[in-house]
C-alpha positions in Angstrom: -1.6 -139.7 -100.6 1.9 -140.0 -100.4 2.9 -136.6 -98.9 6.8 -136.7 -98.9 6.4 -138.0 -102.6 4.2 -135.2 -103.5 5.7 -132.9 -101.8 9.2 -133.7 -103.1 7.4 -133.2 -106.8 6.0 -130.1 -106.4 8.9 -127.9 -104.1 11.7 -129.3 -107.5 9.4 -127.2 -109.1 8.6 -124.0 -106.9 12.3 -122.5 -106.9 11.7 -120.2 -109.6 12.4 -117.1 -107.5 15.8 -118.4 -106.3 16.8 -119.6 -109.5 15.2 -118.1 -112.5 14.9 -114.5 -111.4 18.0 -112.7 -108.9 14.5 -111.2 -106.6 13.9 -114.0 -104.2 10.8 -112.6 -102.9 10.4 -115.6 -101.0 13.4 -114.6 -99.1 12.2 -111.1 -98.5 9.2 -112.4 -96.8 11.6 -114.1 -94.4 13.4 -111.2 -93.1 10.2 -110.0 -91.7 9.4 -110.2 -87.5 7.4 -112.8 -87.1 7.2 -111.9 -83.7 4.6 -109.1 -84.9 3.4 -111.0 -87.8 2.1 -114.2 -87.0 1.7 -117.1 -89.7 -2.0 -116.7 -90.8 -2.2 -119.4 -93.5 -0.2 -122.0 -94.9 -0.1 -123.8 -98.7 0.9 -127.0 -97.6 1.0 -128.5 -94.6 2.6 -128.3 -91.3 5.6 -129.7 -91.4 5.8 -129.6 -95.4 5.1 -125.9 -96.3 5.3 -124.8 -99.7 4.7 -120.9 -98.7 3.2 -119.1 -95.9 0.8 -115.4 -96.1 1.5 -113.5 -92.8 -1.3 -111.6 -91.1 0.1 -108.3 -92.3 0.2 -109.3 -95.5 -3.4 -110.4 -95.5 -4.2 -107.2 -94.2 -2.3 -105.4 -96.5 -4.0 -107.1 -99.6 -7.4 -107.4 -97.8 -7.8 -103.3 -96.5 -6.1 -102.0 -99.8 -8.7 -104.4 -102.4 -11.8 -102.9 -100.0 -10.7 -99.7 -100.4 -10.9 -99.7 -104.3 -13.3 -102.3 -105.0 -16.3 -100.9 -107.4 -18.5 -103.1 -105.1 -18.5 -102.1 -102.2 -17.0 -103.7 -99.2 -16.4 -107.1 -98.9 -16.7 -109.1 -95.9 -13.4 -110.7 -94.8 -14.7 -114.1 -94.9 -15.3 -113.6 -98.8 -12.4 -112.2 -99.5 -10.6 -114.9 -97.4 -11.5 -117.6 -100.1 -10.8 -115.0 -102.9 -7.3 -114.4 -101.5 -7.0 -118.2 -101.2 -7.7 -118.6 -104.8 -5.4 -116.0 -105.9 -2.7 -117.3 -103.8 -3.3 -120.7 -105.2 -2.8 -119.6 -108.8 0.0 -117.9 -108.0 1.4 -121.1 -106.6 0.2 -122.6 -109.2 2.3 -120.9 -111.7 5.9 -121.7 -109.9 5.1 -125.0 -110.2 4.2 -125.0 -114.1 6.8 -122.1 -114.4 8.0 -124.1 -117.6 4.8 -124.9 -119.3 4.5 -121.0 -118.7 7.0 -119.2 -120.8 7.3 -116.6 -118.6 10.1 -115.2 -120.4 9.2 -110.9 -119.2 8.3 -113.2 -115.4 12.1 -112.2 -114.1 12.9 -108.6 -116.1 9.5 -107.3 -115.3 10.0 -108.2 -111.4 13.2 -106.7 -111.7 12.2 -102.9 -113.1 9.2 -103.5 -110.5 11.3 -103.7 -107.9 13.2 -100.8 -109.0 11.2 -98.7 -109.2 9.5 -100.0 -105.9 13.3 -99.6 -103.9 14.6 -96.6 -105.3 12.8 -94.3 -102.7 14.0 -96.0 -100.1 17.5 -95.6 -101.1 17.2 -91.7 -101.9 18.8 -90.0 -98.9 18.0 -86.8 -97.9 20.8 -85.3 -98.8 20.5 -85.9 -102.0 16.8 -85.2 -102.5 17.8 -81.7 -100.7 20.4 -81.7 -103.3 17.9 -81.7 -106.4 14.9 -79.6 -104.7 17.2 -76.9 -104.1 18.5 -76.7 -107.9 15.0 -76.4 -108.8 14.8 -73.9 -106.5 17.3 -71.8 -107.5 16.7 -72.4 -111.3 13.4 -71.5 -110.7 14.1 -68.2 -110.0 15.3 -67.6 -113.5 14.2 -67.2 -117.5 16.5 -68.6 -120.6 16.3 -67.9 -124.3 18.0 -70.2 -126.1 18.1 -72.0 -129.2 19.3 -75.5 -130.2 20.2 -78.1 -133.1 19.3 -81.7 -132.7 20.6 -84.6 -134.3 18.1 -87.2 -134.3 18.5 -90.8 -132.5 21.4 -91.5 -130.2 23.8 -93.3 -132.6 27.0 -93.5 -134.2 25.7 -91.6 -137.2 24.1 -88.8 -134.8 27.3 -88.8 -132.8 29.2 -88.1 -135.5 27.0 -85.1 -137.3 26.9 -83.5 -133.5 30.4 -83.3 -133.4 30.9 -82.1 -137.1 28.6 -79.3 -136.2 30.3 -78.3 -133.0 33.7 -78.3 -134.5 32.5 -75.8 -137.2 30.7 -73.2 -134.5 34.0 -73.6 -132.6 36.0 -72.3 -136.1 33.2 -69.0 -135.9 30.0 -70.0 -138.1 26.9 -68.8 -137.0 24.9 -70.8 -134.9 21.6 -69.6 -136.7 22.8 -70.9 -139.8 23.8 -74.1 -138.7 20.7 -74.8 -136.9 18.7 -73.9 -140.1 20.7 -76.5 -142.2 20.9 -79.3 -139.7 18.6 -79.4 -136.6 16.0 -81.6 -137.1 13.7 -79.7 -134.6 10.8 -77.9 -135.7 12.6 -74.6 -135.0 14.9 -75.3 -137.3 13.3 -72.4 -140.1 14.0 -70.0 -136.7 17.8 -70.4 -136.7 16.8 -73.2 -133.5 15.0 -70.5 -132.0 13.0 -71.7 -128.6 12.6 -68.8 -127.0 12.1 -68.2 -123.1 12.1 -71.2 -120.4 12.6 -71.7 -116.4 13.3 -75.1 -114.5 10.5 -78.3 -115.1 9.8 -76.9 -118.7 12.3 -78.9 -120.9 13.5 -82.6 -120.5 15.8 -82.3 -117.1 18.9 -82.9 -119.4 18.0 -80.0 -121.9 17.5 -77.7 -118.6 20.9 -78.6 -117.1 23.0 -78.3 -120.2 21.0 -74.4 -120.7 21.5 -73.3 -117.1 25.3 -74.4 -117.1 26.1 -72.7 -120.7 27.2 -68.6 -120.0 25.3 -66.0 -122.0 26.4 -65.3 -125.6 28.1 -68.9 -125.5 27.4 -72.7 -126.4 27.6 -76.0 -124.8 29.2 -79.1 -125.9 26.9 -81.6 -127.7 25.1 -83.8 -125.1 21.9 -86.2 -125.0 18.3 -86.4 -124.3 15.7 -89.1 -125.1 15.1 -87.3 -128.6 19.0 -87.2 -129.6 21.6 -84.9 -129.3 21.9 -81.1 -129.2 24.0 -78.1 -128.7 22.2 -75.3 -127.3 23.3 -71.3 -127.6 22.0 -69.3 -124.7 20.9 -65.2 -125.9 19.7 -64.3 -122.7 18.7 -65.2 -119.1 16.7 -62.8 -116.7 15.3 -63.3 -113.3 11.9 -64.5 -112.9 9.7 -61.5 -111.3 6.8 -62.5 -109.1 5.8 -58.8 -108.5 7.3 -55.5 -109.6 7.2 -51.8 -108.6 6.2 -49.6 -111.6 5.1 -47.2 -113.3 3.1 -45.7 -115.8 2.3 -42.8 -118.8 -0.9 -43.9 -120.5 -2.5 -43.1 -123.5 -6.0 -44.4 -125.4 -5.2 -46.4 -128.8 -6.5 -43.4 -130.8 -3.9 -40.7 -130.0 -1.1 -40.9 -132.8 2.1 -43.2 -132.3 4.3 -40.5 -133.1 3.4 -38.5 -130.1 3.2 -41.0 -127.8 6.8 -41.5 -129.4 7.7 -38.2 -128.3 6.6 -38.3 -125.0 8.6 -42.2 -124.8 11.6 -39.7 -126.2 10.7 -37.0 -123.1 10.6 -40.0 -120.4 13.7 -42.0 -120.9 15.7 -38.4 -121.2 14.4 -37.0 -118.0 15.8 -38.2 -114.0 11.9 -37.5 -113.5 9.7 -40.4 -114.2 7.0 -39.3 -112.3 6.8 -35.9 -113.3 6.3 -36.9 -117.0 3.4 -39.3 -116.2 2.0 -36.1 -114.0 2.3 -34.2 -117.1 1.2 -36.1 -119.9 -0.4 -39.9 -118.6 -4.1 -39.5 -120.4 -5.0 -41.7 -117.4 -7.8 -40.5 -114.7 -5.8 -40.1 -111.6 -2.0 -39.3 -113.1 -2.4 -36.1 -112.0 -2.7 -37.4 -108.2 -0.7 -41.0 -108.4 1.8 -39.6 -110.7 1.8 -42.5 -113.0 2.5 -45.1 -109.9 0.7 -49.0 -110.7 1.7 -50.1 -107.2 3.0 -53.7 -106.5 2.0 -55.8 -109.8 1.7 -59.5 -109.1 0.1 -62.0 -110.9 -3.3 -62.4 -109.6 -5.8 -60.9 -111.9 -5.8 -57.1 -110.6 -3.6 -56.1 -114.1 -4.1 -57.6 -117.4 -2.4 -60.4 -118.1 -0.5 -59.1 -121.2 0.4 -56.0 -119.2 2.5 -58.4 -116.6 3.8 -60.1 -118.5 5.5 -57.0 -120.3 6.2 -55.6 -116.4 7.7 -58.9 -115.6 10.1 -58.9 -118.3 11.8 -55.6 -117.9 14.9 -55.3 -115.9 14.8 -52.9 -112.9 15.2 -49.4 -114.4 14.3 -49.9 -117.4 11.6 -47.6 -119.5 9.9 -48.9 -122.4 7.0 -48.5 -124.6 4.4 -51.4 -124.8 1.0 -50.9 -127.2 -1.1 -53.1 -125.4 -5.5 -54.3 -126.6 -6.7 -51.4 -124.9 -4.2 -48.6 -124.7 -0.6 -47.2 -125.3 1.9 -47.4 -122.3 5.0 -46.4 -121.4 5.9 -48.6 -118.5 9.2 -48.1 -116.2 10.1 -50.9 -113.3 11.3 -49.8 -110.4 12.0 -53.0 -108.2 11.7 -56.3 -108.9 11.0 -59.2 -106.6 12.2 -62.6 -107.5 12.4 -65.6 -104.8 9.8 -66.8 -103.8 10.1 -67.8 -100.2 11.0 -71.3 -99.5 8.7 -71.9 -97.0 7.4 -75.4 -96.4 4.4 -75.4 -98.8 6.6 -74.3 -101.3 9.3 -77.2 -100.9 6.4 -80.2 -100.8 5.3 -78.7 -104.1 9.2 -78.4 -105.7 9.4 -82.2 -104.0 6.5 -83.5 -105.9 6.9 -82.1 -108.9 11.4 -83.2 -108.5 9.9 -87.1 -107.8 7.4 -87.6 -110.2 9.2 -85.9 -113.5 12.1 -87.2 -115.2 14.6 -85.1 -112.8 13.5 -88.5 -110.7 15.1 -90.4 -113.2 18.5 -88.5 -112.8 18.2 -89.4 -109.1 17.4 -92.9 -109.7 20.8 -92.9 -112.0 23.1 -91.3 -109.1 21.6 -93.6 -106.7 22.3 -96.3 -109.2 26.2 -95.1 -109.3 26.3 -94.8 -105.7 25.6 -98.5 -105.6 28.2 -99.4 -108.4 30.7 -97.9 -106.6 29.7 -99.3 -103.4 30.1 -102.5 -104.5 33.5 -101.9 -106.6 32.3 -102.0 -109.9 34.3 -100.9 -112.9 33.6 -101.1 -116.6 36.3 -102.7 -119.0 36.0 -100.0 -122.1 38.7 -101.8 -124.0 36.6 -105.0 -124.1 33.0 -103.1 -124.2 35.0 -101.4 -127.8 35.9 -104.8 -129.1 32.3 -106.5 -128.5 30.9 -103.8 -130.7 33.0 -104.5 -133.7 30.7 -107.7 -133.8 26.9 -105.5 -133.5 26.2 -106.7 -137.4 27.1 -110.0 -136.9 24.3 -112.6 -137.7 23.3 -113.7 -134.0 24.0 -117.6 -135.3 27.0 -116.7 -135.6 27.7 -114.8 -132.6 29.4 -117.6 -130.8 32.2 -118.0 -132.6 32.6 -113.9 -132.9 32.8 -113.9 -128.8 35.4 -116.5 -128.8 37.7 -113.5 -129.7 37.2 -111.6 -127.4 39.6 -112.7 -124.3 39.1 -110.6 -120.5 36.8 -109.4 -118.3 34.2 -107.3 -119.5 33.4 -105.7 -115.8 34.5 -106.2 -111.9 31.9 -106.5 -109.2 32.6 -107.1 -106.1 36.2 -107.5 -106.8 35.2 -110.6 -109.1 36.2 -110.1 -112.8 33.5 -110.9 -115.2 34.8 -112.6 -118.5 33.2 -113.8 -121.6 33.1 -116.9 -120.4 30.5 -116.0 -117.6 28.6 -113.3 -119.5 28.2 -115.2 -123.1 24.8 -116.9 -122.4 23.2 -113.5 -121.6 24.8 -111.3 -123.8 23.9 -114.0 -126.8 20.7 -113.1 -125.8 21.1 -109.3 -126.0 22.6 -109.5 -128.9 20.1 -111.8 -130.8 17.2 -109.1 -128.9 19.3 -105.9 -130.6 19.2 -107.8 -133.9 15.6 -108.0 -133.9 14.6 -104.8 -132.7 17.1 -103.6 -135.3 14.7 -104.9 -138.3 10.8 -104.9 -136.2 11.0 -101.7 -134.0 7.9 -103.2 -132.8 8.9 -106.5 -131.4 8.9 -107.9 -127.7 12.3 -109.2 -127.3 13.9 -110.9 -124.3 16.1 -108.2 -123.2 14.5 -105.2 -123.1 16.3 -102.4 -126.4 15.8 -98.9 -127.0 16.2 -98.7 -130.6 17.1 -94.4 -130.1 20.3 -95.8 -128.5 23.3 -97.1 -130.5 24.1 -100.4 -129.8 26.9 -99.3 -127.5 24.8 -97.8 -125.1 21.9 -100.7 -125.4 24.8 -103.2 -124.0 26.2 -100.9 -121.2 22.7 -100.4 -120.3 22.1 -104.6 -120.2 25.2 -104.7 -118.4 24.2 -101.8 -116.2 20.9 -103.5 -115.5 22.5 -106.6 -114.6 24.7 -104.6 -111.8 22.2 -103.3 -110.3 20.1 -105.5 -109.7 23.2 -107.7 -107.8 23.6 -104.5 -105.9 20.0 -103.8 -105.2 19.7 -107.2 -104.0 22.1 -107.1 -101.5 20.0 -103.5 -100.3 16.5 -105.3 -100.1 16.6 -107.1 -97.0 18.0 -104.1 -95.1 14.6 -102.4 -96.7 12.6 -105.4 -96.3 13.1 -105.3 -92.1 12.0 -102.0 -91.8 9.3 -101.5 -94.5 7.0 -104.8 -94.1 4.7 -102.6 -96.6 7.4 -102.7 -99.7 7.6 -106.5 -99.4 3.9 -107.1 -98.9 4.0 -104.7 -102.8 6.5 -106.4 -104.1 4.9 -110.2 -103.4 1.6 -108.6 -104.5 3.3 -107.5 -107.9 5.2 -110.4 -108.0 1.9 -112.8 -107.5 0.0 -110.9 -110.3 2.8 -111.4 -112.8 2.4 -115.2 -112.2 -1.5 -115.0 -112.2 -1.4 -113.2 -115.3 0.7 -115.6 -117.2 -1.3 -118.6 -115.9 -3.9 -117.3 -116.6 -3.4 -117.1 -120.2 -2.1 -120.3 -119.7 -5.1 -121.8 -118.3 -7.9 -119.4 -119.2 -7.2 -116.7 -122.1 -5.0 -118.3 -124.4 -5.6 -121.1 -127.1 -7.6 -123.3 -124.7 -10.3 -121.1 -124.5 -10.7 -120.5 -128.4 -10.0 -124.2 -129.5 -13.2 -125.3 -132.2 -13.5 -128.3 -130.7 -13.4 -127.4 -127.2 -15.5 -124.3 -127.8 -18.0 -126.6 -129.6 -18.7 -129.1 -127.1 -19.1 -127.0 -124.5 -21.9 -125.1 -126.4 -23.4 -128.0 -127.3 -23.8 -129.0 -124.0 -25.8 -126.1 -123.1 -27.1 -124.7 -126.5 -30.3 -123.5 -124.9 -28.4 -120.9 -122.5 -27.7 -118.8 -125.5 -31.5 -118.5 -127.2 -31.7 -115.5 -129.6 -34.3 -112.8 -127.9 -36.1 -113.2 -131.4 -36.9 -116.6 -133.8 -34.1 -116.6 -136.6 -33.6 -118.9 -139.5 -31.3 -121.5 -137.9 -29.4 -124.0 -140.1 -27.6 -124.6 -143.5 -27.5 -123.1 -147.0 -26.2 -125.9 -149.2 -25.2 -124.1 -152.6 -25.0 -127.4 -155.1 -23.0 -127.5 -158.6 -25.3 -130.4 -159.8 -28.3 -132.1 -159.9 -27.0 -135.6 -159.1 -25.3 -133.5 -156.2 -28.6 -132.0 -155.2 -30.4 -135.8 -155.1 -27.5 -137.1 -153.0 -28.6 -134.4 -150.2 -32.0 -134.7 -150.7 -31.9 -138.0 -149.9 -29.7 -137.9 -146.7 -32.6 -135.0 -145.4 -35.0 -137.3 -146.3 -33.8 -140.5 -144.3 -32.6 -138.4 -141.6 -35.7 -136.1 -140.6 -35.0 -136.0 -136.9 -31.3 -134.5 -137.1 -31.1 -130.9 -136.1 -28.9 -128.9 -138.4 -25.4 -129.2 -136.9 -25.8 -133.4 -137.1 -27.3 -133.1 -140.6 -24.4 -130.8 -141.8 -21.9 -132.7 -140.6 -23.6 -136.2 -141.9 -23.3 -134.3 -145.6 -19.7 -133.5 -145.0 -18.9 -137.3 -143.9 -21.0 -138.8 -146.9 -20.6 -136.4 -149.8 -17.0 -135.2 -150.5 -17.3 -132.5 -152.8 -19.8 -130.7 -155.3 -21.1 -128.4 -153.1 -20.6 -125.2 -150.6 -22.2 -125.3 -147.0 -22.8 -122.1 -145.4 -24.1 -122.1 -141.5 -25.2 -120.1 -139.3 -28.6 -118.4 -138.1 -30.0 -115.4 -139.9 -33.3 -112.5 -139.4 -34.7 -111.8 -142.6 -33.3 -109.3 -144.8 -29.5 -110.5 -143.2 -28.9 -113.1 -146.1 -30.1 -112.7 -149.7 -30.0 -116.5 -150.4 -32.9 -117.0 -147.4 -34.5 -113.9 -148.8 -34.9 -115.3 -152.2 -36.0 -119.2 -151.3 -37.3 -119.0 -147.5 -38.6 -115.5 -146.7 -39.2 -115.2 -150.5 -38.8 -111.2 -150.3 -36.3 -111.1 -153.2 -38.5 -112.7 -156.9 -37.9 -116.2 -157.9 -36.6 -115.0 -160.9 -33.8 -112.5 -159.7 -30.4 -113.2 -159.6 -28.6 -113.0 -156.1 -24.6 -112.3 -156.0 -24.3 -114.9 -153.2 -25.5 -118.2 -154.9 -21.8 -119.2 -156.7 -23.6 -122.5 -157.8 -26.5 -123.0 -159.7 -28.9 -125.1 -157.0 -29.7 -124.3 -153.3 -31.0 -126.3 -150.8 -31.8 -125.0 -147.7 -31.9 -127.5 -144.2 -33.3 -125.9 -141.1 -36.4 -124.4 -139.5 -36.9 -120.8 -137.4 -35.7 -121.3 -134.1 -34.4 -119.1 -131.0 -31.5 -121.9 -130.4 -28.5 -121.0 -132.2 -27.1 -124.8 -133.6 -23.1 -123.6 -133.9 -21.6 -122.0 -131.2 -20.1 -119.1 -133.8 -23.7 -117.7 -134.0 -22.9 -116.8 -130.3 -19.4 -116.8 -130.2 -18.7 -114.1 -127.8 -20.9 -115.3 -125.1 -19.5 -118.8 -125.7 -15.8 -118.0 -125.2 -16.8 -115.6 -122.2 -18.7 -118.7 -120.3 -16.2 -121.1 -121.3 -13.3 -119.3 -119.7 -15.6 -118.9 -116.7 -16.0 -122.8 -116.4 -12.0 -123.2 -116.9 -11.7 -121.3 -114.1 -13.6 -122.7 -112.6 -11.8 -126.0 -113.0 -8.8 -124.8 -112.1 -9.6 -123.5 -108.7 -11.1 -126.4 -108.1 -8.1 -128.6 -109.1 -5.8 -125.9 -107.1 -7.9 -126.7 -104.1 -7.7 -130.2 -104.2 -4.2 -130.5 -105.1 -2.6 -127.7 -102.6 -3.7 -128.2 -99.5 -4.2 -124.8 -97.3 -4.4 -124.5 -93.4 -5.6 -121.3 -92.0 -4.7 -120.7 -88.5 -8.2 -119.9 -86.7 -7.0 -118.1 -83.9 -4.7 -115.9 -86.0 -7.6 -115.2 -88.5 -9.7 -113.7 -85.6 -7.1 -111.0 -84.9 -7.1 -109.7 -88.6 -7.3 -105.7 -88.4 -7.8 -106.6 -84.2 -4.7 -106.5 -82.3 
């Protein structure tokens, strides 16, 4: 083998991550101390190495796949050559990178890596920042109501702010709602009722806890469109109360429980009413006092939440399943402490909901700014003039539109430098716009208007400059993030050659399919004898003789040969149905073969007047669609198979020994 040759051929074609996609994982791997991470294996050779796997990474991928494996353990020289063929694939797959399509290969490593970085670039400050608003918000009830406006558009914008201007000229806010808000609640004037913190979309919450009492905000977004919300009321959220109470049985009459309710909220004496006239077993001693109600089973449930909703003071009258109360609260206490237990829980739930997704965004600014970047809104307003425009057209539309769109980095992006992609975004908006259901090349969220789609794309492309100039200050100190990120980056590649090579048309061609089941027909033996062969349905009897006389001079051909003998020799005249059949599975075989159906009746299936039937009872199917499943299952199996082989005879891999035998020992 020529070596320099080869090797020449195959690295032209392994720069995919440098020059297709803006995350050179490759790279990443790089930054990490080799001092502490030896070399463990090589793809290549020596001197010519088309990629390396460090110890830790084998670790990495070899401890974490033990861990979950449905099997049981697996002893690391097994998994050494499964990791080998894995690696080998993914190899594999730069080099055909072309052949591949991988069209998703570079956004889907992207919003992986996102997602993957973003915690490392959260500082504490600002996670501090969002724990404690939940905190605080936490502490506290809302009732509000809204009005949505559907979608994130031009059309929704402009409804939003139709509305607002008319509640800002004095009409009611119910009636509005109940005319416009596309909201279930609608028919209740927009009516929601009560909420705390984590129980609306993180937007919703912020815009509620920032509008005053008695007042609304200005329209603003969410995921489901665009609202206005009116706060009634907001209270602070009890987690125990002082009360007490004047009880009576569900029998005694309303009215004079009415006037004892009349008696209690007139008199500086609380506790002298309940000793006078609470129907319950020790009033006369506790003097109506409930103790310290908290929510932990000692009360009814629908009797705290009544207590937990009445403000300090305050005496009211409550008929509850299983008596009549008057109830008055005395204190009321709200934090809950802060204690360490309680932030971890506030932390989890602030990083895994979408208040995550707000972080992500400021973390996202902070790195715009960082990097100087500033968005052109006089050009962004121009390219949207064009959003109907056919995308064959497109071209000439941007030719128009003259200056930078953004600055990064001080550089000025112009249309010159941003056409390519954004002919693409625009061609992806057009289809989404007409097949909400299509995979398009840049990812489009058909709730946003077309606006917000292309700050978004140009957002996306920001950040990811940004973020790349971030990684290798994560990569140095966090070998785990990189080891995640090649291991998502790997399985991306397998994934796509393996439909390449293993799922996709190759493994369902006739042909192919065919052969291969031919080869091996007696693998695939039914567990019971079926009628195996063809059902010739014949318009004629000069048709009929024709077949009769190839069976005839042919006795030895199974039924595959003999069917297709009759497709090469007679042309037309006749149907041929094959395939293998039990009794009572085909009415035809019923009638002639299994003769379970009379002679004399007429079956639906015979479309010409003659049948001949060519086959015998067998367990060995003759076409592999008798057994198609099985077939296709085996035959990706051997094209597997094949390619591992080929991977391992092509790409040469050198495993350092003496490396090897420190895996998960030094």
């Amino acid at each position: 083998m020529n070596v320099a040759k080869y090797i020449a051929s195959v690295c032209a074609l392994t720069s995919i991550s440098a020059s297709a996609a803006d995350i050179n994982v490759a790279d990443l791997m790089k930054t990490l101390n080799k001092s502490d991470d030896p070399v463990l294996m090589i793809v290549g050779t020596e001197e010519f190495r088309f990629d390396t796997i460090t110890r830790g990474e084998f670790e990495y991928m070899y401890n974490k796949n033990n861990n979950i494996s449905l099997d049981g353990p697996m002893s690391m020289d097994d998994y050494k050559e499964l990791f080998i063929n894995y690696k080998l694939k993914a190899f594999d797959a730069t080099k055909r990178f072309p052949d591949l399509k991988l069209n998703t290969y570079v956004s889907e490593l992207q919003s992986y890596t996102k997602h993957l970085a973003y915690p490392y670039l959260i500082d504490k400050d600002l996670e501090n920042q969002f724990i404690k608003e939940a905190y605080k918000r936490e502490q506290e009830y809302i009732t509000a109501s809204h009005i949505l406006i559907k979608g994130v558009n031009e059309k929704s914008r402009k409804k939003i702010e139709d509305i607002y201007s008319r509640l800002k000229k004095g009409e009611k806010f119910f009636d509005l709602a109940k005319a416009n808000s596309d909201c279930g609640s609608a028919a209740r004037g927009g009516y929601l009722g009560e909420f705390s913190a984590f129980d609306m979309v993180y937007n919703f919450e912020t815009a509620a806890y920032n509008t005053p009492v008695g007042e609304f905000s200005k329209p603003f977004t969410t995921q489901f469109g665009y609202h206005i919300v009116y706060i009634h009321d907001r209270r602070p959220k009890a987690i125990s109360v002082k009360a007490q109470e004047i009880f009576f049985p569900l029998e005694i009459r309303e009215s004079y429980v009415d006037s004892i309710f009349a008696i209690a909220k007139k008199s500086k004496k609380f506790d002298k009413v309940a000793k006078k006239y609470s129907m319950k077993g020790d009033a006369k001693k506790d003097k109506g006092d409930m103790g310290i109600v908290k929510n932990d089973g000692k009360y009814p449930q629908e009797v705290v939440d009544k207590l937990f909703k009445m403000p300090v003071g305050d005496i009211q009258k409550f008929k509850s399943s299983f008596g009549q109360h008057i109830f008055k609260v005395n204190e009321i206490e709200t934090a809950e402490p802060m204690d360490s237990a309680k932030y971890e829980l506030l932390k989890k739930k602030v990083m895994n909901g979408d208040r995550y997704e707000a972080i992500k965004n400021k973390v996202a600014v902070t790195l715009r700014e960082k990097h100087g970047f500033m968005l052109n809104d006089s050009i962004i307003d121009l390219a949207i003039k064009y959003q109907d425009t056919d995308p064959n057209a497109i071209s000439d539309s941007l030719k128009k539109i003259d200056g930078a769109w953004y600055y990064d980095n001080g550089d000025a992006i112009t249309t010159n430098m941003i056409k390519d992609e954004f002919t693409k975004f625009h061609a992806s908006y057009f289809k989404r716009k007409f097949d909400k259901f299509i995979r398009t090349e840049v990812p489009i969220d058909t709730n946003l208007s077309y606006k917000q789609n292309l700050i978004n794309f140009i957002y996306n492309k920001v950040d990811i400059v940004a973020l790349n100039q971030e990684l290798k200050n994560i990569a140095k100190n966090n070998k785990e993030f990189v080891y995640a990120l090649r291991e998502y980056s790997d399985g991306l590649l397998v994934y796509a050659a393996s439909e390449y090579n293993i799922w996709g048309p190759k493994s369902t061609k006739t042909d192919s399919l065919s052969k291969f089941f031919r080869e091996r027909k007696e693998n695939y033996q039914f567990e019971e004898s079926k009628w195996v062969g063809v059902i010739f349905s014949v318009a004629s009897k000069d048709t009929l003789k024709k077949i009769k006389t190839l069976a005839t001079k042919n006795p030895n051909l199974d039924a595959f040969d003999f069917s297709n003998l009759v497709k090469e020799k007679i042309r037309k005249g006749y149907t041929a149905k094959k395939g293998a059949w039990l009794k009572g599975e085909n009415a035809i075989l019923d009638k002639y073969y299994f003769k379970t159906i009379p002679a004399d009746s007429t079956v639906e299936a015979e479309k010409n007047p003659l049948v001949f039937l060519y086959g015998n009872e067998s367990k060995i199917p003759q076409w592999h669609t008798s057994v198609k499943g099985k077939v296709i299952a085996d035959y990706q199996k051997e094209l597997e198979k094949n390619w591992i082989e080929r991977n391992r005879r092509i790409y040469p891999v050198v495993i350092k020994e003496d490396v090897y035998k420190t895996v998960n020992n030094h």
